[in-house]
ZAMITI-469153 format. One record per residue (C-alpha): residue in three letters; x, y, z; residue number from 1. Coordinates in Angstrom, 3 decimals. Example, Ala and Ser with C-alpha at 12.3 -4.5 7.8 and 13.67 -1.06 7.14 Angstrom:
site residu->ALA, xx->12.300, yy->-4.500, zz->7.800, num->1
site residu->SER, xx->13.670, yy->-1.060, zz->7.140, num->2
end
This chain:
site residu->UNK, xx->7.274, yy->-10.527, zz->-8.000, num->1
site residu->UNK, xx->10.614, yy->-9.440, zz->-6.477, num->2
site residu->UNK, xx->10.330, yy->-12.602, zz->-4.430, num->3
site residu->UNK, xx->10.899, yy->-15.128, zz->-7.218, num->4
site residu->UNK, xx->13.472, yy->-12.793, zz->-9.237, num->5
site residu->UNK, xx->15.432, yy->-10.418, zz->-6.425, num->6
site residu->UNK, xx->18.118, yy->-9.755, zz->-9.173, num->7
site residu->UNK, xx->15.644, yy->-8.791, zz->-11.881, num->8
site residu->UNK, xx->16.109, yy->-4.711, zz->-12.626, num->9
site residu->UNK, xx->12.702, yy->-4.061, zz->-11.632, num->10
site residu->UNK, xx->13.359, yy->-5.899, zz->-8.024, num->11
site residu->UNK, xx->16.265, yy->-3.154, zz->-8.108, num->12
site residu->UNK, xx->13.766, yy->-0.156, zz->-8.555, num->13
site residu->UNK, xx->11.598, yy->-1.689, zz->-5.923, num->14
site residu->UNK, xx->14.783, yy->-1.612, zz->-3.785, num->15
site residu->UNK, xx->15.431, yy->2.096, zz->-4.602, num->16
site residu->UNK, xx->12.107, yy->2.797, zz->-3.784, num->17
site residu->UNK, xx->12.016, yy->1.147, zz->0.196, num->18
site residu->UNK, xx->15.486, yy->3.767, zz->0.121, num->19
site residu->UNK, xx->13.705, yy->6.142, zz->-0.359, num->20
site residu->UNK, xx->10.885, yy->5.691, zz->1.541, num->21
site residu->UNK, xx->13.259, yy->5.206, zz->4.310, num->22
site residu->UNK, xx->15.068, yy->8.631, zz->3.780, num->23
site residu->UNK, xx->12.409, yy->10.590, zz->3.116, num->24
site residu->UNK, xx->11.476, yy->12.207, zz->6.110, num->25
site residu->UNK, xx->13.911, yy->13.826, zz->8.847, num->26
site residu->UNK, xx->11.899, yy->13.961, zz->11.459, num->27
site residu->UNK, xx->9.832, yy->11.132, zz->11.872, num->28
site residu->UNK, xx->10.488, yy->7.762, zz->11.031, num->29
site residu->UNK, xx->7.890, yy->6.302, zz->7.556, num->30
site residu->UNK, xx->6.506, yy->3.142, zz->9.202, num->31
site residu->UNK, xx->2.286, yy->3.108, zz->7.905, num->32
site residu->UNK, xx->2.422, yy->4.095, zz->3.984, num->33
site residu->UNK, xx->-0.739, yy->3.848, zz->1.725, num->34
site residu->UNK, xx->-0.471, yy->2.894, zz->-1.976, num->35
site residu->UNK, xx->-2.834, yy->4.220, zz->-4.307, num->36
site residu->UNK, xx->-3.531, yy->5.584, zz->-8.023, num->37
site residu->UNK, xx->-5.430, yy->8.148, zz->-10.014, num->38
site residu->UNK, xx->-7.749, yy->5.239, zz->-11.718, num->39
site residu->UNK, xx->-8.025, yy->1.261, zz->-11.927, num->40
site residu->UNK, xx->-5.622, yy->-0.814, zz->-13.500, num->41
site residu->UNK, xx->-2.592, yy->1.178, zz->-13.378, num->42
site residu->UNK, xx->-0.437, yy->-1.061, zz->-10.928, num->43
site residu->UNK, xx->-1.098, yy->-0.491, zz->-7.023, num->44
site residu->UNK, xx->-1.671, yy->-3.352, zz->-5.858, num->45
site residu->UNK, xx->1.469, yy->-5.068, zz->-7.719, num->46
site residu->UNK, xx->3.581, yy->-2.415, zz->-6.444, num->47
site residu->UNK, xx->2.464, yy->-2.498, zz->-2.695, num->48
site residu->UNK, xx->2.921, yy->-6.677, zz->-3.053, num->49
site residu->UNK, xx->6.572, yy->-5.869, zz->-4.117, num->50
site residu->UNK, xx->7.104, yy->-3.147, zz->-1.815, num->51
site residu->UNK, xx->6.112, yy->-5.465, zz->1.261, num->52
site residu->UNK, xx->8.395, yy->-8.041, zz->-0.001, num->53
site residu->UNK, xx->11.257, yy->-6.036, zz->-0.392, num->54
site residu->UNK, xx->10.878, yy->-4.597, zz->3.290, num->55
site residu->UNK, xx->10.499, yy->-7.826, zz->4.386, num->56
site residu->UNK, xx->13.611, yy->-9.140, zz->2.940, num->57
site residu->UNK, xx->15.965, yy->-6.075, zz->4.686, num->58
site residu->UNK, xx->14.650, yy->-7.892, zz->7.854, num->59
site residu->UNK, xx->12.017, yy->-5.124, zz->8.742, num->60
site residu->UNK, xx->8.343, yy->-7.044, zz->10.171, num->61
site residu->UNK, xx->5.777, yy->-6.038, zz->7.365, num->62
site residu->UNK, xx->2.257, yy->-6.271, zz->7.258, num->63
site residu->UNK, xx->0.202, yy->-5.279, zz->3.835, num->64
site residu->UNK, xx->-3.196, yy->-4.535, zz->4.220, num->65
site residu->UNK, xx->-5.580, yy->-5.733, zz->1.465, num->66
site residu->UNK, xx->-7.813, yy->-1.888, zz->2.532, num->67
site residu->UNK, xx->-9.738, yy->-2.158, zz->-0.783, num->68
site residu->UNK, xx->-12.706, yy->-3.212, zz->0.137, num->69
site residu->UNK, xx->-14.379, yy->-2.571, zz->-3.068, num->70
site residu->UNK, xx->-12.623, yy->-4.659, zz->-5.185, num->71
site residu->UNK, xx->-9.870, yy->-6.507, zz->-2.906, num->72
site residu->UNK, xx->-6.715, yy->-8.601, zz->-4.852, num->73
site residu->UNK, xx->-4.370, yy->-9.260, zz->-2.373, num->74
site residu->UNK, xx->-6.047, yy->-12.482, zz->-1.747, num->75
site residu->UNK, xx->-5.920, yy->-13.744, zz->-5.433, num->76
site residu->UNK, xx->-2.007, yy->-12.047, zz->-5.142, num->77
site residu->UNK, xx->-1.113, yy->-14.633, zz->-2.389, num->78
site residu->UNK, xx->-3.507, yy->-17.216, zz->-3.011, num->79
site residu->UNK, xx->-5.260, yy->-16.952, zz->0.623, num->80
site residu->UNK, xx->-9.026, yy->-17.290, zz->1.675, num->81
site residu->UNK, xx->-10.467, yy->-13.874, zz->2.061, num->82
site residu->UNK, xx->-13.447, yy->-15.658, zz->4.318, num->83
site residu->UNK, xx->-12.008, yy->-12.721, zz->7.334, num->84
site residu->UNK, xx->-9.720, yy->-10.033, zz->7.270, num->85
site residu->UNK, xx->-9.468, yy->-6.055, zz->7.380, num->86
site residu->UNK, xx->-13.654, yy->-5.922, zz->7.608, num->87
site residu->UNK, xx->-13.538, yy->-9.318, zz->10.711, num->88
site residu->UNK, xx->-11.215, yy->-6.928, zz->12.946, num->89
site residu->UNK, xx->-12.865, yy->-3.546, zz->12.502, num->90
site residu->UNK, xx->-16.390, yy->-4.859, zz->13.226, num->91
site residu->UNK, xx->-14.817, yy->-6.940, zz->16.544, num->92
site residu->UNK, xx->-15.071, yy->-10.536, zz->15.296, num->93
site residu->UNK, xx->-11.592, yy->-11.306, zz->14.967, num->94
site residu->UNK, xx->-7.777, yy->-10.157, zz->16.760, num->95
site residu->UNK, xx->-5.333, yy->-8.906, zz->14.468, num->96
site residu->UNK, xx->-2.875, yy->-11.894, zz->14.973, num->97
site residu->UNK, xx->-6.029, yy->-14.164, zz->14.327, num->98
site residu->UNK, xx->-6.449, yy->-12.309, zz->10.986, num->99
site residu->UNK, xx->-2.841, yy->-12.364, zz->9.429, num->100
site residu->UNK, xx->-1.370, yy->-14.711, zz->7.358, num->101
site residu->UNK, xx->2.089, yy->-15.607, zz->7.623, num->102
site residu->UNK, xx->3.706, yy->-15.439, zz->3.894, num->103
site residu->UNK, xx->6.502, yy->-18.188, zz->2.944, num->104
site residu->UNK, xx->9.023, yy->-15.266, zz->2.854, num->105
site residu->UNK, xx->10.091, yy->-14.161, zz->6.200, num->106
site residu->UNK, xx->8.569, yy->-11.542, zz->8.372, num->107
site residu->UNK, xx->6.007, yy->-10.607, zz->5.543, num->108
site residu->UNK, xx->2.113, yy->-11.023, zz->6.966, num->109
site residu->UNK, xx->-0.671, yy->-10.411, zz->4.712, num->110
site residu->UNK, xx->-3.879, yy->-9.190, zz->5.757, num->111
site residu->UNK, xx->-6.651, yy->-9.990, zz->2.888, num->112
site residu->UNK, xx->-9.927, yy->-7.557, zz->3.174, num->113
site residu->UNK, xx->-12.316, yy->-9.862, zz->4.648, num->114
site residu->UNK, xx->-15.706, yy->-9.650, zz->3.598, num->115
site residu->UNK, xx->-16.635, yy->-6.503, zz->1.424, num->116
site residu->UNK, xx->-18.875, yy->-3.937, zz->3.409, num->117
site residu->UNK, xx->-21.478, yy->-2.248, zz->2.548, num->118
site residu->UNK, xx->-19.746, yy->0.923, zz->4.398, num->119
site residu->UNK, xx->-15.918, yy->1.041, zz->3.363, num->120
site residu->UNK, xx->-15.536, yy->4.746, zz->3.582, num->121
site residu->UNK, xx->-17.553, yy->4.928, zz->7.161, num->122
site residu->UNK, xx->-14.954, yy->1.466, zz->8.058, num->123
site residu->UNK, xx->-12.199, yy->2.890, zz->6.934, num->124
site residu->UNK, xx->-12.560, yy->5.974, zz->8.682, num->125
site residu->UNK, xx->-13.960, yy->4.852, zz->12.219, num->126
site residu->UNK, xx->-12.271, yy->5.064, zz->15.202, num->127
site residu->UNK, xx->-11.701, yy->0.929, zz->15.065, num->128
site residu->UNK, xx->-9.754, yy->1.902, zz->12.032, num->129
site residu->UNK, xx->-7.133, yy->4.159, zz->14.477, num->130
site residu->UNK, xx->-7.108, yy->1.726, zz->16.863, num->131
site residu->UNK, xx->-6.238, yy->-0.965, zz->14.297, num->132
site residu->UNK, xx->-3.719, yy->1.146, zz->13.112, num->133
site residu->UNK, xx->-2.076, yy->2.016, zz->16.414, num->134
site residu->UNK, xx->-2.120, yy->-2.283, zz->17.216, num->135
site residu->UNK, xx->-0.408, yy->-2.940, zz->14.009, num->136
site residu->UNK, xx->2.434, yy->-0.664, zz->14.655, num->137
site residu->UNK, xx->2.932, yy->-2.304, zz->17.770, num->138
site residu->UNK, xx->3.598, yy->-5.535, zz->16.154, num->139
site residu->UNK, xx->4.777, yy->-4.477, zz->12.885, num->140
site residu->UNK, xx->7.756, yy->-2.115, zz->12.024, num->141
site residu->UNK, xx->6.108, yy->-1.505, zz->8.477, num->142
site residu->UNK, xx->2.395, yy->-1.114, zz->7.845, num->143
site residu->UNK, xx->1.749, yy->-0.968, zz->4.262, num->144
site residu->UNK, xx->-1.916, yy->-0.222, zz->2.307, num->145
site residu->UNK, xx->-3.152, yy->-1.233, zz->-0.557, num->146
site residu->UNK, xx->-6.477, yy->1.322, zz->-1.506, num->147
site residu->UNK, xx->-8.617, yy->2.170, zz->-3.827, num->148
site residu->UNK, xx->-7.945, yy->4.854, zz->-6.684, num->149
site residu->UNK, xx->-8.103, yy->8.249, zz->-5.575, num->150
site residu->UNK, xx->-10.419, yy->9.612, zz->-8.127, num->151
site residu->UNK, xx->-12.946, yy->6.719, zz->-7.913, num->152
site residu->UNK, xx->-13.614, yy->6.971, zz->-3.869, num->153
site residu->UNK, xx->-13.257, yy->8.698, zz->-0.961, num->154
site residu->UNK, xx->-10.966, yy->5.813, zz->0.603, num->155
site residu->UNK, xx->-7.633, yy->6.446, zz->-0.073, num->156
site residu->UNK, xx->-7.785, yy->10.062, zz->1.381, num->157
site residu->UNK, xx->-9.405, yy->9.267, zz->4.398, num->158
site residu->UNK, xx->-6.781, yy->6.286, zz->5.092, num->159
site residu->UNK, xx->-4.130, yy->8.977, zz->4.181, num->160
site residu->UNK, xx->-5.201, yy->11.249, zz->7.142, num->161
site residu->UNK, xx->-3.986, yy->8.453, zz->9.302, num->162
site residu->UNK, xx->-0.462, yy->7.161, zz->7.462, num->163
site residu->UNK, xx->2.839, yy->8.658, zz->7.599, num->164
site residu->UNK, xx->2.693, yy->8.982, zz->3.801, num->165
site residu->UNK, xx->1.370, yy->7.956, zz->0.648, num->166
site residu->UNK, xx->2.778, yy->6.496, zz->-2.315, num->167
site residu->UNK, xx->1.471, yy->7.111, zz->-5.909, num->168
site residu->UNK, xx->1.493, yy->4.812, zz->-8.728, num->169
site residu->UNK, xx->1.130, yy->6.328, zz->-12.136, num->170
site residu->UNK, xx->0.738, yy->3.838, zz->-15.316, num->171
site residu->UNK, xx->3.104, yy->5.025, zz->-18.051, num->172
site residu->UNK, xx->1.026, yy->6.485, zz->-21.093, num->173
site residu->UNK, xx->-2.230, yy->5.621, zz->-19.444, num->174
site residu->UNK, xx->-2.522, yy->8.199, zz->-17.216, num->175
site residu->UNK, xx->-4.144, yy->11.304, zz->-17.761, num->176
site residu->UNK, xx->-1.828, yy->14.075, zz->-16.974, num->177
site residu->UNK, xx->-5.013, yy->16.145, zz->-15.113, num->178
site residu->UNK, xx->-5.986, yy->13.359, zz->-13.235, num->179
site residu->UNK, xx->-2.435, yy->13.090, zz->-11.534, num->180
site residu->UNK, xx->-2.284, yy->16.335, zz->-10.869, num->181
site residu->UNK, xx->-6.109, yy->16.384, zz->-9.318, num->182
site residu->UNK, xx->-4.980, yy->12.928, zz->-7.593, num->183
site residu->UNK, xx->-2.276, yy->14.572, zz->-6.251, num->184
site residu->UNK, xx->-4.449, yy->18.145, zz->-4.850, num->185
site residu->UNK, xx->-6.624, yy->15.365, zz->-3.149, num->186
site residu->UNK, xx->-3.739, yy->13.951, zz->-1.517, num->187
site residu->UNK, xx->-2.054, yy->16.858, zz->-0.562, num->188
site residu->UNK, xx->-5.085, yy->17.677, zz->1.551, num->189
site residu->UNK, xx->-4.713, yy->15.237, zz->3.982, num->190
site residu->UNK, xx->-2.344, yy->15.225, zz->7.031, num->191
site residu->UNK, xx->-0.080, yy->12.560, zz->5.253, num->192
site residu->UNK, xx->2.470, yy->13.683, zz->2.933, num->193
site residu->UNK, xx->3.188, yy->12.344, zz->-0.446, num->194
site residu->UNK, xx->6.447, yy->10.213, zz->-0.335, num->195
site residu->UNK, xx->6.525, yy->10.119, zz->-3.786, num->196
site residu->UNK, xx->5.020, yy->8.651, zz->-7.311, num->197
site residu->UNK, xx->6.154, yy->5.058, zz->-8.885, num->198
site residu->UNK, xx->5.839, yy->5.525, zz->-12.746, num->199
site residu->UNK, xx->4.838, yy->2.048, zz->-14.007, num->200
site residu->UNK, xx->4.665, yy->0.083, zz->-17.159, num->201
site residu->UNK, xx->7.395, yy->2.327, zz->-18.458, num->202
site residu->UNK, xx->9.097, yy->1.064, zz->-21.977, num->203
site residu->UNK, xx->11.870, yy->-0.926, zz->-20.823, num->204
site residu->UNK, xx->15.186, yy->0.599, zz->-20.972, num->205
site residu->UNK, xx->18.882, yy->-0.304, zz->-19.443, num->206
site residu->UNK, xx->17.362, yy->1.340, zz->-16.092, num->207
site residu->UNK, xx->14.551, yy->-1.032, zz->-15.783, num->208
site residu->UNK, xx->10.984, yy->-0.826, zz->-15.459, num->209
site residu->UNK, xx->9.796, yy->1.659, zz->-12.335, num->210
site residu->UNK, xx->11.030, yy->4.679, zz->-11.690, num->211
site residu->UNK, xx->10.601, yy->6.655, zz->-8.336, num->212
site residu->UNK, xx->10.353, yy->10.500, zz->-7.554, num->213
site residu->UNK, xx->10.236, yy->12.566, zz->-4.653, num->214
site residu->UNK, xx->8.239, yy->14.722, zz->-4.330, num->215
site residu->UNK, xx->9.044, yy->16.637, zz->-1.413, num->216
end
């Protein structure tokens, strides 16, 4: 992670990325962003890890929210217990700042699932869910979301109705073109707007590994 090699070139894209993120809208300031895919297994959840680190390290409060409660890894990512989380606050069984974890690199705070529902879409899209949301901006200057793929569940879009923007992570030669594209339709839909799309597990080059493009 960009934590245990900040001069690596891919800590550098990840860099360029939070620029970009940061620039990329005029009029309103990016501070909740979702991460998300087309399918499984093509680098989300590595990228929102890194992308919470690297905020965290400009000096920026950031919170990353382990929001797939499917098949959560943000636990496993940190090595935390993932006994209460995400699920503990939006059913009323636990405050935010009783949830988070504080990570060993400054101002980042990591907020594993908590137990897996049997209702993530209906969780993630209840009012609780806003008014989780609106408490985590008031103690966080970056909210950051790590959900499941697009294509697989409803999740990710109805999380991106409620962000500033969304980030897309596209595995390298993976990927079906037509799935992006479909991912990206989905996306579009909602009331957040694409920030951009991370190309991952690209053949390594002078440049590095991860590449980031507007999209907007």
């Amino acid at each position: 992670m960009a934590k245990y090699d900040p001069k690596s070139p891919i800590s550098e894209q990840y860099r360029n990325i939070r620029t970009n993120i940061l620039y990329s809208s005029i009029d309103e300031e990016v501070r909740s962003i979702l991460v998300t895919s087309s399918g499984p297994g093509e680098g989300k959840s590595t990228t929102a890890a890194n992308l919470a680190i690297v905020f965290a390290q400009q000096g920026k409060t950031v919170l990353l929210v382990d929001a797939d409660l499917r098949k959560p890894t943000v636990h496993y990512t940190f090595n935390l217990n993932n006994t209460a989380g995400l699920t503990s606050i939006l059913t009323n069984q636990m405050d935010l700042m009783e949830a988070v974890h504080q990570y060993d690199e400054k101002n980042l705070y990591i907020l594993p699932s908590g137990p897996v529902p049997p209702n993530p879409s209906e969780l993630l899209g209840s009012r609780a869910m806003n008014h989780f949301l609106e408490k985590a901006l008031e103690e966080f200057d970056i909210v950051l979301f790590d959900t499941p793929p697009v294509l697989a569940v409803t999740d990710a879009q109805v999380l991106a109705n409620l962000c500033h923007g969304s980030i897309l992570v596209v595995s390298s030669g993976k990927t079906d073109k037509e799935a992006v594209a479909k991912t990206k339709e989905q996306l579009s839909c909602s009331a957040g707007k694409i920030l951009g799309v991370v190309l991952n597990n690209k053949k390594a080059d002078k440049k590095g590994d991860y590449y980031y493009y507007g999209t907007n």
